[in-house]
C-alpha positions in Angstrom: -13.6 -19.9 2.9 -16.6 -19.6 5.3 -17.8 -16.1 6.0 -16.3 -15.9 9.8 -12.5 -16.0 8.8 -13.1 -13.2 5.9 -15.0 -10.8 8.5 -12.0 -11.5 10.8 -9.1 -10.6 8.1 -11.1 -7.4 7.0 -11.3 -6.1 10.5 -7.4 -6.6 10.7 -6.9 -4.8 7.9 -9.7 -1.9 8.3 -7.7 -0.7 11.4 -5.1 0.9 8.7 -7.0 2.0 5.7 -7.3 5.6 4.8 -9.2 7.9 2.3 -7.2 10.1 0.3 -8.5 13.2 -1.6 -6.7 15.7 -3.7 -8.3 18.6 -5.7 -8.7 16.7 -8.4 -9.7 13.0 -6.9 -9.7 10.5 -4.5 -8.7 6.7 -3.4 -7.6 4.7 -0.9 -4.2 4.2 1.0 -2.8 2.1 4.0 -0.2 1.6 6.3 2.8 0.6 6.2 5.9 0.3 8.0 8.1 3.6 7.2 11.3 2.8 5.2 14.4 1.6 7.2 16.4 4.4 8.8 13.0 6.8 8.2 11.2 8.1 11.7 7.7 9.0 9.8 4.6 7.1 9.0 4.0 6.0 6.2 1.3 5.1 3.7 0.9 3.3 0.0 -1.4 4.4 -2.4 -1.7 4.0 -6.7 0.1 6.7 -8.3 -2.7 7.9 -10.2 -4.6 9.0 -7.1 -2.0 11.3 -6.2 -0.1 12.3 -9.7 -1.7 15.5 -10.3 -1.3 16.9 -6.8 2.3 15.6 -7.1 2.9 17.3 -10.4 1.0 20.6 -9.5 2.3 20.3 -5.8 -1.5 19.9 -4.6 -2.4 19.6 -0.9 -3.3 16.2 -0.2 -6.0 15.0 2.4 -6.0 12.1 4.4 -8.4 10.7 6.7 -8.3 8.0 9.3 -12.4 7.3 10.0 -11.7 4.7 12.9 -9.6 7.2 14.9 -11.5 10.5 13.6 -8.2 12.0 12.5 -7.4 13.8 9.2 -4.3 15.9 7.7 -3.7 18.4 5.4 -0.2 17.7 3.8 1.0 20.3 1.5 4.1 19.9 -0.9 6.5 20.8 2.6 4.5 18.4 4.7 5.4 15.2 2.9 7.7 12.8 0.7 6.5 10.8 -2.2 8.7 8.5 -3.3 6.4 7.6 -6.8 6.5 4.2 -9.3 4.8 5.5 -12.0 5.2 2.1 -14.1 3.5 -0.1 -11.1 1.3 2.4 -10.4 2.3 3.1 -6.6 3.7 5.3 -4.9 4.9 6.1 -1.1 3.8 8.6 0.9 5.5 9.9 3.9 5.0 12.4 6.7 5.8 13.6 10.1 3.9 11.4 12.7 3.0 14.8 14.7 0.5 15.6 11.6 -1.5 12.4 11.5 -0.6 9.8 14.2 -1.7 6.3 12.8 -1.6 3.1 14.4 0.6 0.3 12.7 -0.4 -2.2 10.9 -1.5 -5.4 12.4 -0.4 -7.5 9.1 2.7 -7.7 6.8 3.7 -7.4 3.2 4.7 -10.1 1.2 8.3 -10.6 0.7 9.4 -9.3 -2.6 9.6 -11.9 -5.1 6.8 -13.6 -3.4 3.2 -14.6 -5.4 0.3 -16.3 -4.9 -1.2 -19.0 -7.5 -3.8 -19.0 -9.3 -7.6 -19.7 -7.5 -6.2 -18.4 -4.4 -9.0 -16.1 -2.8 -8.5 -12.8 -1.9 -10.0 -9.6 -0.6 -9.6 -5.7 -0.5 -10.8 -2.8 0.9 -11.6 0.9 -0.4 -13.7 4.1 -0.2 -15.8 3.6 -3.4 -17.4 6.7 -4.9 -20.9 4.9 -4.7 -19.9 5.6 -1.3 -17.5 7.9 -0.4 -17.0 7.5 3.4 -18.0 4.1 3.7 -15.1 1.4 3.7 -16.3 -1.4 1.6 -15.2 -5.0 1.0 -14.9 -7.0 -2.1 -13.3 -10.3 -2.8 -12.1 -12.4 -5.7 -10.3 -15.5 -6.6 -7.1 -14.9 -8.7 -7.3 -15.2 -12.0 -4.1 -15.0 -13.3 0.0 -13.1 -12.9 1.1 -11.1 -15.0 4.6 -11.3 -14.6 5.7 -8.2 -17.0 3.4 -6.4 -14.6 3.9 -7.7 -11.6 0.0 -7.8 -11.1 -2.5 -10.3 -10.3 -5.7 -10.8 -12.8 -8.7 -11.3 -10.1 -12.8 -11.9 -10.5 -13.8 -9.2 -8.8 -14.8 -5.7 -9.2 -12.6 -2.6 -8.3 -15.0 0.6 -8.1 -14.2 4.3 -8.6 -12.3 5.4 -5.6 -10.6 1.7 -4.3 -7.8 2.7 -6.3 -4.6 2.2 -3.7 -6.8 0.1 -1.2 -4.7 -3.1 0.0 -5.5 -6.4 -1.2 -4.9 -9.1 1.1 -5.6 -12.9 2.1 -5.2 -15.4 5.1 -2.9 -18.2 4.6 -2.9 -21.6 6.1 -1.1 -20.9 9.5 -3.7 -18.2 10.2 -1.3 -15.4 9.2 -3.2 -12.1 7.4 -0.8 -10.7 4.2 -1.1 -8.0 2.1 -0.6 -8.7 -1.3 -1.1 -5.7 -3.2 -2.8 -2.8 -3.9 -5.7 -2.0 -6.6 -5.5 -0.1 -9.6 -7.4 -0.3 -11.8 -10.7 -2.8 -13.4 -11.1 -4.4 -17.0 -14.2 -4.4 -18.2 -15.5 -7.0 -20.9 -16.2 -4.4 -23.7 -15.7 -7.6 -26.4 -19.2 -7.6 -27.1 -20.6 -4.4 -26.9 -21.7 -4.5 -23.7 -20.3 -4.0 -20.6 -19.9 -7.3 -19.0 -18.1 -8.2 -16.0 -14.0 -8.0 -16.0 -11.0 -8.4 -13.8 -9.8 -5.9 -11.7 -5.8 -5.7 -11.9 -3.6 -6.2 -8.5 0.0 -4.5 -8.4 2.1 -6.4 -6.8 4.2 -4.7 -3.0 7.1 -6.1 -4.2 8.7 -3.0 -5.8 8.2 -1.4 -2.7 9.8 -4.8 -0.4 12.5 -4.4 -2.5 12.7 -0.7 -2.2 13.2 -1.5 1.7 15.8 -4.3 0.6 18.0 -1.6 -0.7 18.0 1.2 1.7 18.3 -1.6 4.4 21.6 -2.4 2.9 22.7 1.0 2.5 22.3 1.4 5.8 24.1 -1.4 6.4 26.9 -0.6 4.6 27.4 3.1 5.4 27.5 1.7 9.4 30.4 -0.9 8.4 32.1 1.8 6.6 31.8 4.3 9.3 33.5 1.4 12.1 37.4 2.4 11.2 36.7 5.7 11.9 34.7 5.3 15.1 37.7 3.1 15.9 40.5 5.5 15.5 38.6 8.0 17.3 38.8 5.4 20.5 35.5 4.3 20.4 32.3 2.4 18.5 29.5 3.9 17.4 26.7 3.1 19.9 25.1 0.0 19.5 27.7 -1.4 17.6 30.2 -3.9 19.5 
């Protein structure tokens, strides 16, 4: 991939990246469409950047550098809905506190991977550089499907921990196919040699959608025979 098309993903994706800081660290989120029935905004991060504020009910920072807005969320402000095992969690809150713009690309449908060699980058506020969004890219190395996690050749720095991974396919259309968690250093020899950093997967939280979507769904069909004897339908429904 020439070096015009990647300059035009990242800017797609920058627009919706955020830094997140607790009192006792930091990463990277971005958003995301809220969950189906939900009026808030809505942001994915790894669970380890926010698992101690969660745990201690921490305030949690976020900042929005294109738009120059930032919130405080305290343990009332906000709902995390938390995957410890993928390493993700959900992060929701009133769009009065910090007003973001949506996303201008989608998640990949749950279920839905990409093959090996497939080039891909991702964004994050490394510690090297704490207010500076940076750029990295990798080819994929490998799935893990235990995991649900892509294996890629590139490096994953203190502090991109929850930044989105994306790519471009062959229509043109910009996807985001994960977030970052963590890197794998070669330690086999000794030395510290260059390693994989490890992708998780949005398809926990696709299919997290899926379900409430059919809830939803279901407590509306449910909810028709009433609406009926009462002489009417709900509105919207006909």
């Amino acid at each position: 991939m020439s070096q015009a098309p990647w300059v035009k993903i990242a800017n797609a994706v920058r627009e919706s990246v955020v830094l997140i800081e607790t009192p006792g660290g930091r990463g990277t989120g971005f958003v995301v469409p809220p969950p189906p029935g939900s009026p808030h905004q809505a942001i994915i991060t790894a669970y380890h950047v926010i698992d101690h504020a969660l745990d201690w009910r921490e305030p949690i920072k976020i900042t929005h550098f294109p738009s120059g807005k930032q919130a405080f969320l305290d343990v009332n402000a906000r709902e995390i809905n938390p995957n410890a095992a993928r390493d993700m969690a959900l992060i929701q809150f009133a769009a009065k506190d910090l007003p973001l713009p949506p996303s201008k690309v989608q998640m990949l449908k749950a279920k839905t991977r990409l093959n090996e060699g497939v080039q891909t980058g991702w964004l994050g506020y490394p510690a090297v550089a704490p207010f500076n969004l940076c750029f990295f890219t990798g080819h994929i190395s490998a799935w893990l499907e235990p995991d649900e996690a892509y294996l890629v050749d590139g490096v994953a720095i203190n502090g991109v921990s929850g930044g989105p991974a994306f790519y471009e396919d062959e229509h043109g259309n910009i996807w985001i196919i994960g977030i970052v968690t963590e890197y794998r250093p070669n330690l086999a020899t000794g030395n510290i040699l260059p390693g994989v950093s490890l992708i998780r997967s949005t398809s926990p939280v696709m299919e997290f959608y899926v379900t409430l979507q059919k809830q939803i769904e279901a407590a509306t069909v449910q909810a028709i025979p009433k609406a009926q004897s009462q002489g009417g339908l709900p509105t919207g429904l006909k």
